[in-house]
C-alpha positions in Angstrom: 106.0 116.2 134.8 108.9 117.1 132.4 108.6 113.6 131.0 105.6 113.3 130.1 106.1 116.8 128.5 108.8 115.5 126.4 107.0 112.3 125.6 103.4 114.3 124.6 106.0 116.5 121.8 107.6 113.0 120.8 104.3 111.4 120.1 103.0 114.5 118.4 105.7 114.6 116.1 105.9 110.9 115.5 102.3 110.8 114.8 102.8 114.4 112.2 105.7 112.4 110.3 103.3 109.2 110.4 100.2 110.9 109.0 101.9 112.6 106.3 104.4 109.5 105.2 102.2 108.0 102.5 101.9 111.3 101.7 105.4 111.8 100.8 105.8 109.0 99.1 103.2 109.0 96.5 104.1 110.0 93.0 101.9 110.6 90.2 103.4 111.1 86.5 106.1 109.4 84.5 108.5 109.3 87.5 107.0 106.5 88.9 106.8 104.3 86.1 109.6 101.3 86.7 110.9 99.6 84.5 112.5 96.1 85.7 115.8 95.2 84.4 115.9 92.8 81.7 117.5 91.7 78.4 115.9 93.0 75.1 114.2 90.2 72.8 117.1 88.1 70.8 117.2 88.7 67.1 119.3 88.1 64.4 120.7 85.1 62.8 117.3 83.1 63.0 116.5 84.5 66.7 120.2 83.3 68.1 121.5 85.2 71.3 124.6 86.6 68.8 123.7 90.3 70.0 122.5 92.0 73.0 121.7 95.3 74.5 122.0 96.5 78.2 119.9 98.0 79.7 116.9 96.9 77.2 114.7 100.2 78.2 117.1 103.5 78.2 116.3 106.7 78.5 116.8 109.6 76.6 120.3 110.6 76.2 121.5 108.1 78.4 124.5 105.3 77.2 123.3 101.6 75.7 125.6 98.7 75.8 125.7 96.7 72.6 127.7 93.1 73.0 128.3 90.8 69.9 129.4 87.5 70.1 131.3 86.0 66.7 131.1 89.0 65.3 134.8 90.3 65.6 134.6 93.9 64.1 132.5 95.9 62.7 129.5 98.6 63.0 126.3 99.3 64.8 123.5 102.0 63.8 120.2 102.6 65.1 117.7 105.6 64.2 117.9 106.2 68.1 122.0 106.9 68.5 124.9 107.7 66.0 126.8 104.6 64.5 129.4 103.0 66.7 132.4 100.8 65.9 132.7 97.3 67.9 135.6 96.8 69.7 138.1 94.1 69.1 137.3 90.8 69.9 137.6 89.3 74.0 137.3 85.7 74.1 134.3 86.0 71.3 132.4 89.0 72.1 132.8 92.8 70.9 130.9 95.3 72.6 130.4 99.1 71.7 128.8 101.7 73.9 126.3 104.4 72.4 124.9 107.3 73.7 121.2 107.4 72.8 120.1 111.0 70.8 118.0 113.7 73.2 115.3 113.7 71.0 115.1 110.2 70.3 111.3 109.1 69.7 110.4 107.5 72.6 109.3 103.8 71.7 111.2 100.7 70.6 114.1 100.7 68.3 116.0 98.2 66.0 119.8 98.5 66.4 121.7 96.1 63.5 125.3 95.0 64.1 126.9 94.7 60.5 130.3 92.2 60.8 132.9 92.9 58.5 131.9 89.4 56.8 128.7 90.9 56.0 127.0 89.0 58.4 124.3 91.5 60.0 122.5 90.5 63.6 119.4 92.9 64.9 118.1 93.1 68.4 115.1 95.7 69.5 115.9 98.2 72.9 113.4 100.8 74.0 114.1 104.5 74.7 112.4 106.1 77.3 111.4 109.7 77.6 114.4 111.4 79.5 113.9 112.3 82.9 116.2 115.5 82.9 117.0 117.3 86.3 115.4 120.3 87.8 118.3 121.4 89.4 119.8 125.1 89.3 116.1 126.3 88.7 116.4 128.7 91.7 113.4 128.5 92.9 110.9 128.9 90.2 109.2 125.8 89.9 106.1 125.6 92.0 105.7 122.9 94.9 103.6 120.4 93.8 100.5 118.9 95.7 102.2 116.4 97.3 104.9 119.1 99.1 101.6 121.2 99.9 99.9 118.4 101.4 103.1 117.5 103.6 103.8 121.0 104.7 100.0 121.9 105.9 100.2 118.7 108.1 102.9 119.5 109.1 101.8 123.1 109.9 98.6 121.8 111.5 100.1 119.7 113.7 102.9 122.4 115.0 99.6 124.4 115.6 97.7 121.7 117.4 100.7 121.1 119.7 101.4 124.1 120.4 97.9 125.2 121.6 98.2 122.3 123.7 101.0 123.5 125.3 99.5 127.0 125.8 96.3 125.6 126.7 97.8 123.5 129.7 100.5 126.1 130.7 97.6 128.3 131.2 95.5 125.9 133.5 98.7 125.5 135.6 99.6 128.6 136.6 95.9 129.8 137.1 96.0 127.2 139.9 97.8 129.1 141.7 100.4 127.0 141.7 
C-alpha cells in the first residue's frame, strides 16, 4: 500500500514538471534571438580575406577580435569602439582586441585597418543590442508570464494531489479499518 502511495506522488510530480516544461522553456523577446557563429563578409583589398572579425555579431559592450594578415602594424577604428593599435606581427597576422561602446547603434558597422604603408583593409561586424544582467535588483522586477504560468501549475497540481490524498485517507479510516 505504501508503494503505490509513493508511486501515485512520483507520477503526480513527474506529470506537474512534464506539463509545465514547455512552459519553462519558452521565451518571447530579444533573448531568444540566436545568432549562429560565423565570420563577417571579407572586404578590403578587392574582397581578399586580409582582415577579419570574431565574433561577426557582438553585443553591446562586449570585446571584438580584429586579425590582419600582411598588415604588420598599424590602427583600427570603427564608429562602434575606440581606435586600437595592431599588435606586432605572428607569422603574418596582427590582431587587436576592442571593446565595443555601450551605446553603440545597434546595426552593422565598418571597422578599417590602416597599415603603416598606408594600405587600408575594411571588413563589416554587427553590434547587437546588449543583453545587460538583472542581477542585484532585489526583488523588484516582476515575474513574468512564463514564471506565473509555471508556478500556478505547479500550485494546481500540489492542490490536486493533495486532495487526493485527503480524499482517500478519509475513505480508509471511515471503513473502520
Amino acid at each position: 500500500m505504501r508503494a503505490a502511495r509513493t508511486l501515485a506522488v512520483t507520477a503526480t510530480a513527474f506529470a506537474a514538471l512534464g506539463l509545465a516544461a514547455p512552459l519553462a522553456t519558452a521565451t518571447n523577446g530579444p533573448s531568444s534571438v540566436t545568432v549562429g557563429s560565423f565570420q563577417a563578409p571579407k572586404g578590403g583589398d578587392n574582397n581578399n580575406s586580409n582582415i577579419t572579425v570574431s565574433p561577426f555579431a557582438v553585443h553591446q559592450g562586449a570585446l571584438l577580435l580584429v586579425t590582419t594578415r600582411d598588415c604588420a602594424a598599424g590602427t583600427v577604428s570603427s564608429a562602434a569602439f575606440p581606435s586600437g593599435t595592431l599588435s606586432g606581427s605572428n607569422q603574418g597576422f596582427s590582431t587587436v582586441s576592442v571593446r565595443i561602446f555601450d551605446n553603440a547603434t545597434p546595426g552593422l558597422h565598418t571597422v578599417t585597418a590602416t597599415c603603416v604603408n598606408g594600405r587600408k583593409l575594411t571588413t563589416q561586424f554587427r553590434v547587437l543590442a546588449g543583453q545587460g544582467s538583472q542581477g542585484g535588483l532585489g526583488g523588484s522586477l516582476a515575474p513574468g508570464s512564463t514564471e506565473m504560468a509555471v508556478g500556478g501549475g505547479l500550485v494546481a497540481a500540489a492542490a490536486l494531489g493533495g486532495g487526493l490524498f485527503i480524499a482517500r485517507r478519509r475513505r480508509t479510516t471511515g471503513a473502520g479499518v
